[in-house]
C-alpha positions as CSV (number, residue, x, y, z in Angstrom):
1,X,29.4,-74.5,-24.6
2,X,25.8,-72.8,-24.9
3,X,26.2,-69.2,-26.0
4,X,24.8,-66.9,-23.8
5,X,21.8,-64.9,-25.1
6,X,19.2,-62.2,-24.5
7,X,15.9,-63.0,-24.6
8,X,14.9,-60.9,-27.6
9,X,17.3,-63.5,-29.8
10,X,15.5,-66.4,-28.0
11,X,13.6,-67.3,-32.0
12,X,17.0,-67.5,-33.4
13,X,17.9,-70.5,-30.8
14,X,15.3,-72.9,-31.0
15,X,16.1,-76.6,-30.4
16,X,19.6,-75.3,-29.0
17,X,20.7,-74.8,-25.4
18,X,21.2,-71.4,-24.3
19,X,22.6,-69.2,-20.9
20,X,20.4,-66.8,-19.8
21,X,21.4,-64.3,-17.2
22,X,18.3,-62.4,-15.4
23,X,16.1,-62.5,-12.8
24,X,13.0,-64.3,-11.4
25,X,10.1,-62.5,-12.0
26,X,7.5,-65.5,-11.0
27,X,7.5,-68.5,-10.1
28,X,4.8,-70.8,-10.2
29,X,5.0,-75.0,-8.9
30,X,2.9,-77.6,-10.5
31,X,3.7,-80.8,-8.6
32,X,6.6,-82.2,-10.7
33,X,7.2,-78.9,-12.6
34,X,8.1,-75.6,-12.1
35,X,7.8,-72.5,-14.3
36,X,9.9,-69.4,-13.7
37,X,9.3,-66.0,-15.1
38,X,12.6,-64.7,-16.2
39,X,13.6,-60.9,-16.8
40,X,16.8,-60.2,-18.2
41,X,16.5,-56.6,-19.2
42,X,15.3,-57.2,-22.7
43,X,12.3,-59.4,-21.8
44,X,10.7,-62.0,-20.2
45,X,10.7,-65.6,-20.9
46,X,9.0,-68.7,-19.0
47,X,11.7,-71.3,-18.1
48,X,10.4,-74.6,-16.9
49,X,12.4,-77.2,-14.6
50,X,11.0,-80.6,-14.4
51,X,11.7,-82.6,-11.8
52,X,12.9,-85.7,-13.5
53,X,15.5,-83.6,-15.7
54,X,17.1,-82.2,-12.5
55,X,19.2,-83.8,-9.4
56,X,15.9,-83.6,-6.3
57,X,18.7,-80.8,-4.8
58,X,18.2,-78.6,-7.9
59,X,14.5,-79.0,-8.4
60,X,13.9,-78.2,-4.2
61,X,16.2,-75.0,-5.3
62,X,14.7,-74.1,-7.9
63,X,11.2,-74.2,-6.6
64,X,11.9,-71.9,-3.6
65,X,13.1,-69.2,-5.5
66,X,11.9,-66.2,-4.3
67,X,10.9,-63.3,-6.6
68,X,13.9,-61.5,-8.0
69,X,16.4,-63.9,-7.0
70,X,19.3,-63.1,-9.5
71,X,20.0,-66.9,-11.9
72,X,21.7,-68.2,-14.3
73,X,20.3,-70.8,-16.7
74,X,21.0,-73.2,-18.9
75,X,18.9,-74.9,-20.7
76,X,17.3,-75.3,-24.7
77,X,14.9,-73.6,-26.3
78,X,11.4,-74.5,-27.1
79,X,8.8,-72.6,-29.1
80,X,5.6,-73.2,-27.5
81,X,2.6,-70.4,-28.8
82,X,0.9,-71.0,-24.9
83,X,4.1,-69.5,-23.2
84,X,4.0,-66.3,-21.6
85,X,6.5,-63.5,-21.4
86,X,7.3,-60.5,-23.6
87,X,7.1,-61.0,-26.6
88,X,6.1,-64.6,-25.4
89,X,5.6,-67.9,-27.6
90,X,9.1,-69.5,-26.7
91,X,10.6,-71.4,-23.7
92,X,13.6,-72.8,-22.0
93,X,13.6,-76.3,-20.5
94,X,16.0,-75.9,-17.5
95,X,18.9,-78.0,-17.7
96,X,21.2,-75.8,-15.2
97,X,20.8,-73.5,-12.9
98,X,22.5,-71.3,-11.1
99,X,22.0,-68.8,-8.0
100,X,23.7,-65.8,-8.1
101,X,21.6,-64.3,-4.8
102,X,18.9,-65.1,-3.6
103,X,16.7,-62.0,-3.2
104,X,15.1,-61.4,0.8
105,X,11.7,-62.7,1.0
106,X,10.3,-59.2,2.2
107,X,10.3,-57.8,-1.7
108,X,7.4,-54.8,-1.7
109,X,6.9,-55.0,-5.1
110,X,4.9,-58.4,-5.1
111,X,2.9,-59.2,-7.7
112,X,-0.7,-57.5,-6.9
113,X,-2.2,-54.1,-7.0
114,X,-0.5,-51.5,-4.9
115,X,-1.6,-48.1,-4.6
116,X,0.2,-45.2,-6.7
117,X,1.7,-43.4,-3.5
118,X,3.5,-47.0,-2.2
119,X,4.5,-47.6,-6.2
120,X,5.8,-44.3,-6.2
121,X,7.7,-44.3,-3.2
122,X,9.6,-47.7,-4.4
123,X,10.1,-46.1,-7.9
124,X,13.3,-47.7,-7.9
125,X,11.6,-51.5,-7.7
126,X,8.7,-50.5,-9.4
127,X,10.7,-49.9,-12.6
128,X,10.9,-54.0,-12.8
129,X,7.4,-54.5,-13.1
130,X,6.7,-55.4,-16.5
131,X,4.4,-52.6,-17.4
132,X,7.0,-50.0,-16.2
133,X,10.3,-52.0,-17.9
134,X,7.7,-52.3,-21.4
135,X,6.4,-48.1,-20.8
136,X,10.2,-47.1,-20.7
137,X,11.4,-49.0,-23.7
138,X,9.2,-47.3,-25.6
139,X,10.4,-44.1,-24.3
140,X,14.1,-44.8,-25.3
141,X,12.3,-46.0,-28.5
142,X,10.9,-42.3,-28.9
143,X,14.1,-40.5,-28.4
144,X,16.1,-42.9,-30.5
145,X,13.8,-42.3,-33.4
146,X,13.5,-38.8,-33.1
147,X,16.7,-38.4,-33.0
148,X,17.5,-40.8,-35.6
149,X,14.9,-38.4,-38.0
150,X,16.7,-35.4,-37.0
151,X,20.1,-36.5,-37.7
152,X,19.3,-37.7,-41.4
153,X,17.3,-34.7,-42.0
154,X,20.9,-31.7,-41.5
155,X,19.9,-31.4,-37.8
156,X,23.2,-30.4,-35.5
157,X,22.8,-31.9,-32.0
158,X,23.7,-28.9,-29.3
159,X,24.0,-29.1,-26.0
160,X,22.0,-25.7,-24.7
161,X,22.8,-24.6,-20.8
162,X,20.5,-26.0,-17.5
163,X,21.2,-22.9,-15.9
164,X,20.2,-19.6,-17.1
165,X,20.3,-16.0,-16.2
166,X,17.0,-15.0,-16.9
167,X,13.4,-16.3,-17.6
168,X,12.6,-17.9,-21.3
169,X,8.6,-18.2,-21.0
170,X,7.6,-16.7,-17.5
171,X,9.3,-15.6,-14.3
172,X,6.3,-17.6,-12.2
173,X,7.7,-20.9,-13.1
174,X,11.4,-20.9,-12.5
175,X,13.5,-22.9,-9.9
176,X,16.6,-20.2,-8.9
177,X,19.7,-20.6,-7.0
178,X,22.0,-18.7,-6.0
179,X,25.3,-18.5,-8.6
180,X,28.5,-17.6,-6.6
181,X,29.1,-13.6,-7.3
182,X,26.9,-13.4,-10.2
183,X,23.9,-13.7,-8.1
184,X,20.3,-15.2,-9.3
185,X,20.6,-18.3,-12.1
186,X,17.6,-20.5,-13.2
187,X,17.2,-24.2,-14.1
188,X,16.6,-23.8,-17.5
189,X,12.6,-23.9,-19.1
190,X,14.1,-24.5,-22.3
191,X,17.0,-24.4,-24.6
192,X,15.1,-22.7,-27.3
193,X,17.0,-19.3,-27.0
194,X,20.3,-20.5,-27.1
195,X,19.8,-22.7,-30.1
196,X,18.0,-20.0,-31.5
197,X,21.9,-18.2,-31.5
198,X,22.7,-22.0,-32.6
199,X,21.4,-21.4,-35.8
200,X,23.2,-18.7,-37.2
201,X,25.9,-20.9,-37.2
202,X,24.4,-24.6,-37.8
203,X,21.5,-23.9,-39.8
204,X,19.5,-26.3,-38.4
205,X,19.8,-27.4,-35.0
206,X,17.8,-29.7,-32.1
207,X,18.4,-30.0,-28.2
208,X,17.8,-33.0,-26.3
209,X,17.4,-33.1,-22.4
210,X,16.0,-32.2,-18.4
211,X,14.0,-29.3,-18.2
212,X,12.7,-27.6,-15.2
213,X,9.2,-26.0,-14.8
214,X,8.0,-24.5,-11.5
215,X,4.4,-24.8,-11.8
216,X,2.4,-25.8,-8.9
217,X,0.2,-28.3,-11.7
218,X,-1.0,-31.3,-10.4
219,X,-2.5,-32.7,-13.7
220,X,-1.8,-36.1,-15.4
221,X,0.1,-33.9,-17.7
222,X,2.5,-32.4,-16.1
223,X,5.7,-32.7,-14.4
224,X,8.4,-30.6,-12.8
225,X,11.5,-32.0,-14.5
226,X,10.6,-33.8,-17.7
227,X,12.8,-34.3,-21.0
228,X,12.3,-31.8,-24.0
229,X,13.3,-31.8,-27.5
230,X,13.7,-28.3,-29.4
231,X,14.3,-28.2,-33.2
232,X,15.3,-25.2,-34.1
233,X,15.2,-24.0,-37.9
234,X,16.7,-20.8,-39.8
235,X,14.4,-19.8,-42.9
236,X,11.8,-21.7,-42.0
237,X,8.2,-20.5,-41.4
238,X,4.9,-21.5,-39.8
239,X,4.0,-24.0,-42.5
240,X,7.3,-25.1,-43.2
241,X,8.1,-25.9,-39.5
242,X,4.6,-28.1,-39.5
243,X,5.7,-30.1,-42.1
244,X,9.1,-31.1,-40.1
245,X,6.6,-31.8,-36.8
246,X,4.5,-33.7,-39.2
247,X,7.4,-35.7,-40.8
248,X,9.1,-37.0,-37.4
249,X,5.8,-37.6,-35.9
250,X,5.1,-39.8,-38.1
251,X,8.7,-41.6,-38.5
252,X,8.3,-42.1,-34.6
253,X,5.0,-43.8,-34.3
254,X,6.3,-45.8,-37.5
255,X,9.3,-46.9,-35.1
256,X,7.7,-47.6,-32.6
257,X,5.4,-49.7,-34.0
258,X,8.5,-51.4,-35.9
259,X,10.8,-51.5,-32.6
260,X,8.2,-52.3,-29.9
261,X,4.8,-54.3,-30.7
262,X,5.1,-56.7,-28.4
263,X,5.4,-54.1,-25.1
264,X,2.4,-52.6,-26.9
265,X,0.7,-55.8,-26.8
266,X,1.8,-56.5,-23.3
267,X,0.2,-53.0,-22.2
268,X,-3.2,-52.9,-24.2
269,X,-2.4,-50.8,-26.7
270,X,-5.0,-50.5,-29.9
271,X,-2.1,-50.7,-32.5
272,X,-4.5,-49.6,-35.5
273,X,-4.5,-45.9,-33.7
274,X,-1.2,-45.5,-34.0
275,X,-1.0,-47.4,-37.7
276,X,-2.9,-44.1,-38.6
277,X,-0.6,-41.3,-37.6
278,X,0.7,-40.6,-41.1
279,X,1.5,-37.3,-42.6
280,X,-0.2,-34.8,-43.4
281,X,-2.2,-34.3,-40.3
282,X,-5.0,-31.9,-40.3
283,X,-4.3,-28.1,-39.6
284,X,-7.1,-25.8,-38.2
285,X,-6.8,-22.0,-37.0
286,X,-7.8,-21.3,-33.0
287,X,-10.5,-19.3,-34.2
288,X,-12.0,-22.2,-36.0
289,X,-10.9,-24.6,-32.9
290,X,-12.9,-21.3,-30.5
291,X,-15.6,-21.9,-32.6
292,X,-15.5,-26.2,-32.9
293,X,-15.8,-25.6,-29.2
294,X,-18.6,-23.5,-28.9
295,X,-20.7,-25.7,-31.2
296,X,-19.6,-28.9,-29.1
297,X,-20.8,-27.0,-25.7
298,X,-23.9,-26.7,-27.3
299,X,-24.6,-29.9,-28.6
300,X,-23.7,-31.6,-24.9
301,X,-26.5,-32.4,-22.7
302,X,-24.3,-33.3,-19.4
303,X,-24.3,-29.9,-17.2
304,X,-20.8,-31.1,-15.8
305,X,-19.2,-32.0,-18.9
306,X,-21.0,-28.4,-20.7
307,X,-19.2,-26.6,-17.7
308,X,-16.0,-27.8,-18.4
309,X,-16.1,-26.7,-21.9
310,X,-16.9,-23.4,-20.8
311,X,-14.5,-21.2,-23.3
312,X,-14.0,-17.3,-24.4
313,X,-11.5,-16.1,-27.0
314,X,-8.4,-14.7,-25.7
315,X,-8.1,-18.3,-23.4
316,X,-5.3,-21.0,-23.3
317,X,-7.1,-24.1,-24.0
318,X,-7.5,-26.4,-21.1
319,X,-7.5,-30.1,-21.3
320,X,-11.1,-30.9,-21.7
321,X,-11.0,-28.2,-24.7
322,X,-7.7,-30.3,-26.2
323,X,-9.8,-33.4,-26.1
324,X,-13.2,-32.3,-27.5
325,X,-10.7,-30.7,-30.0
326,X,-8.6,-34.1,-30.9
327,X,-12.1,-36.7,-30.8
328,X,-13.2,-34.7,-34.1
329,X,-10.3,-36.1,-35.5
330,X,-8.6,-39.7,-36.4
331,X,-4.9,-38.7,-36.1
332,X,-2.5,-35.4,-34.4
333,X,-4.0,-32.0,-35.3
334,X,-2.3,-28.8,-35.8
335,X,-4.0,-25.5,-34.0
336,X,-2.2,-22.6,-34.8
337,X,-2.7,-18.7,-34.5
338,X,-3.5,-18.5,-30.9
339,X,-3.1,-15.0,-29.2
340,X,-0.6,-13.4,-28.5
341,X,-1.2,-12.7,-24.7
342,X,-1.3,-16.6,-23.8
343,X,2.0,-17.5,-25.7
344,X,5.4,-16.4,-24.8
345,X,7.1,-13.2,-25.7
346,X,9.3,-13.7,-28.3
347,X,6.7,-15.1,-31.2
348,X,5.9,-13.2,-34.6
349,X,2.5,-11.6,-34.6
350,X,0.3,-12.7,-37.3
351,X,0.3,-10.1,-40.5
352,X,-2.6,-7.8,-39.4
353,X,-3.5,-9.0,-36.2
354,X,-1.2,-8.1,-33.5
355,X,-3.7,-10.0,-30.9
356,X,-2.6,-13.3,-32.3
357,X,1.4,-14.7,-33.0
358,X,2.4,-17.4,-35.3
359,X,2.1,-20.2,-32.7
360,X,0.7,-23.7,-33.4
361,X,0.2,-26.5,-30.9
362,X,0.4,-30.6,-32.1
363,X,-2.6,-32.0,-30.6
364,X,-2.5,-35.7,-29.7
365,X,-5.7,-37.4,-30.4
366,X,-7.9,-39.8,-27.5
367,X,-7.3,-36.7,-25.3
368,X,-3.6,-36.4,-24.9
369,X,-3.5,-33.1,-25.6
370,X,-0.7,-31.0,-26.7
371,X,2.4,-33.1,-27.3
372,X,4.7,-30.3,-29.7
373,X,4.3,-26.5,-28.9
374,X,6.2,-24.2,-31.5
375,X,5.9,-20.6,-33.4
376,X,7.9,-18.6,-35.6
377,X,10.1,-16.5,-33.7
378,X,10.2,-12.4,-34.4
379,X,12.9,-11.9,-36.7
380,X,12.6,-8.0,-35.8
381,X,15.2,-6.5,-33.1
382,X,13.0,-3.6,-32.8
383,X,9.3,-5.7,-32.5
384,X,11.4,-7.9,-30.1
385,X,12.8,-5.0,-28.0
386,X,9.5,-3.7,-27.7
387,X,7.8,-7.1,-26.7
388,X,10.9,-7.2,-24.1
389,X,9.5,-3.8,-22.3
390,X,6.5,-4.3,-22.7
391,X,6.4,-7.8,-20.5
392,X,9.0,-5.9,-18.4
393,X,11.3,-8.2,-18.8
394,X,15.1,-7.4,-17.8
395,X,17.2,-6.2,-20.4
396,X,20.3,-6.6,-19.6
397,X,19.4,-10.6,-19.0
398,X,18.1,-10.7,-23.3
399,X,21.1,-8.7,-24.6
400,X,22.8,-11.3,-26.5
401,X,19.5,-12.7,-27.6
402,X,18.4,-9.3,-29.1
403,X,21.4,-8.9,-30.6
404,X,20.9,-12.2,-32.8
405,X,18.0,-9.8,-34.3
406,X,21.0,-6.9,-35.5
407,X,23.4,-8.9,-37.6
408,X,21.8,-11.3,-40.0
409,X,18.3,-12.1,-39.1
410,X,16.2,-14.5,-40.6
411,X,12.4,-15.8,-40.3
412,X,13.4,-19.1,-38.4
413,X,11.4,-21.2,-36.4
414,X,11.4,-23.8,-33.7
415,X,9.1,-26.0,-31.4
416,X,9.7,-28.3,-28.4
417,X,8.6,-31.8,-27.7
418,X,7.6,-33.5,-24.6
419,X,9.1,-36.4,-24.6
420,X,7.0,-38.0,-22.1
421,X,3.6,-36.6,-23.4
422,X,4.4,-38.3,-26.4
423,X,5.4,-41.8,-24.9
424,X,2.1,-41.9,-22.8
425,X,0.0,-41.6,-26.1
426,X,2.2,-44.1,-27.6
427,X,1.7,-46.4,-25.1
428,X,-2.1,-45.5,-24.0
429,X,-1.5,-44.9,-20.7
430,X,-3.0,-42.0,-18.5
431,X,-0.3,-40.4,-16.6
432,X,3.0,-38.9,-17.6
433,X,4.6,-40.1,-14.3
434,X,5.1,-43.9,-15.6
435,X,6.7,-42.3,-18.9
436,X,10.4,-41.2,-17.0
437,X,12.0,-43.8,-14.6
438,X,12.0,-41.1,-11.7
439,X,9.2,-38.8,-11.7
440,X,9.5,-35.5,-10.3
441,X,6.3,-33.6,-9.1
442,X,5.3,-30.6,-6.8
443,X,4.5,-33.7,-4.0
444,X,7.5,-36.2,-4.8
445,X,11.4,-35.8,-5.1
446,X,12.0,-39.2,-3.6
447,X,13.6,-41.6,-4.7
């Protein structure tokens, strides 16, 4: 019997017959031939019935297939250079098939241009579309790597609460419910403080899942529940945590590359950018990033593009400031030392300069902006108290985390990952949305 196989061992099988279990994708009839687009959830593979191979039932079946009718096939396997399909350059020459259901001929998904809105609102057939099925592999190919750095460099896996008592990074972005008796809770902006308690007892520790921000941002960017990693270090400092953003960076895009050329062909990707994110990458302070700014707003000539640039110290940069930042520069960029009032409470000021924290942003170059956001974290109970008040922030909520500050504190540092920043850039695509199977936005919570 023909053993059943996925399409991504298809090279191991030439000249033998094979079963493939999938889906039709296309279908396209040539007179006496007819060449199917097959799916099977780890790619897509031409199979071609011709009619004097088959009985004149099979061939009339097979060439009314509509798109996504679910098959099985048997048939051997041919490598052909011309044949489409990802990764492409093999076929099967159908022997057998058989029809598990054939799909309704009212399918929305067809293959042509829709707009975003209709492919958003049929998310969950959208998702078989070969750009979306190629996007999201190299999504699970991000996490798997990064987790796969983390674990072989004495990072803990934790599991950090979704719902929290109190605010980590601002009160205007949280989504609150009601909790029994206990009254307010909040979907969680992060996992940072908990693992921050983590580490007294783990050393070194990451978290890996949903978070939940609240604001109203309608950006390519940005998204309301999106997937966050947060390494978390104990005596570790500013430098010393670039060096691990640096390191797993870099053992990502390597992965990637490794794991998932062929979707990256599939979806236009310029492989050579992503060839060149190696360690070290290049580390500049926000005063010298206020001031690469500043010279670039000079130098442009288009009003519009001059406006947007527009920039005064003390600021958050915005995206266009991210971009002209990241074009003077072939590979991820660190800014770090940003000020104080534009970062959240609980960072370190700098020695000397209490306006500015030890903060640094990972800047993704060809304007995707900020993919890693991290600091060292105030070791001080007493500065940390104080920053507490001062932000009038509630107490009683921070207890436990202040008292991490009063028995054993160290200098330790941490930084979170957007997860689907950093498959966008990988796969060169403009919006965030195609980079998680079900976007959530201020506009969309369906499907």
């Amino acid at each position: 019997m023909a053993d059943h196989i996925s399409v991504t061992q298809i090279s191991n099988y030439i000249g033998q017959d094979v079963v493939l279990k999938g889906w039709v994708y296309n279908r396209t009839d040539k007179g006496k031939l007819s060449f199917l687009l097959v799916r099977d959830g780890t790619g897509f593979i031409q199979c071609v019935a011709f009619k004097g191979d088959l009985t004149p039932e099979l061939f009339e079946t097979i060439s009314h297939l509509p798109q996504e009718t679910s098959v099985i096939i048997t048939g051997a396997v041919r490598e052909d250079k011309r044949a489409p399909g990802i990764p492409g350059g093999f076929e099967v020459g159908i022997k057998d098939l058989q029809v598990v259901q054939v799909a309704e001929l009212d399918y929305p998904m067809s293959l042509k241009d829709h707009g975003v809105d209709f492919a958003l609102d049929n998310r969950h057939l959208w998702l078989r579309m070969q750009s979306q099925w190629a996007i999201l592999r190299v999504r699970a190919t991000v996490m798997a790597a990064t987790r796969e750095w983390l674990d072989t460099n004495g990072f803990t896996e934790m599991s950090t609460p979704i719902l929290t008592p109190a605010a980590a990074e601002g009160t205007t972005t949280l989504f609150e419910t009601e909790y029994f008796d206990e009254g307010k809770a909040y979907l969680a902006q992060t996992g940072q403080l908990y693992n921050e308690a983590n580490i007294f007892s783990f050393g070194k520790v990451y978290c890996y899942g949903p978070t939940f921000r609240a604001e109203k941002s309608k950006t390519r960017r940005h998204l309301t529940e999106f997937w966050m990693l947060e390494p978390e270090i104990a005596f570790c400092d500013l430098d010393g945590l670039m060096e691990v953003e640096e390191q797993m960076i870099t053992h990502i895009a390597q992965r990637v590359i490794r794991d998932r050329t062929p979707e990256l062909k599939f979806l236009g990707r310029d492989i050579s950018k992503l060839e060149n994110i190696k360690a070290p990458f290049p580390r500049i302070s926000y005063d010298d990033a206020a001031k690469m700014i500043a010279e670039l707003r000079e130098k442009e000539t288009d009003p519009e593009k001059k406006a947007l640039l527009a920039f005064d110290w003390g600021i958050d940069f915005g995206a266009p400031h991210e971009t002209a930042i990241t074009q003077q520069f072939d590979k991820p960029v660190f800014v770090y030392g940003y000020p104080s009032a534009v970062k959240a409470f609980y960072m370190e000021p700098w020695p000397g300069r209490p306006e500015v924290c030890k903060s640094v942003d990972l800047l993704a170059p060809e304007g995707y902006g900020e993919i890693c956001g991290g600091s060292e974290r105030m070791s001080s109970h007493e500065n940390l108290l104080a920053r507490i008040r001062k932000e009038k922030l509630p107490e009683e909520a921070f207890k436990w985390y202040l008292e991490l500050r009063k028995y054993g504190s160290v200098p330790h540092s941490g930084f979170g990952m957007g997860t689907e920043r950093v498959t966008a850039w990988m796969c060169g695509i403009e919006h965030i949305r195609e980079a998680i199977a079900f976007p959530r936005t201020i506009k969309r919570v369906y499907p």
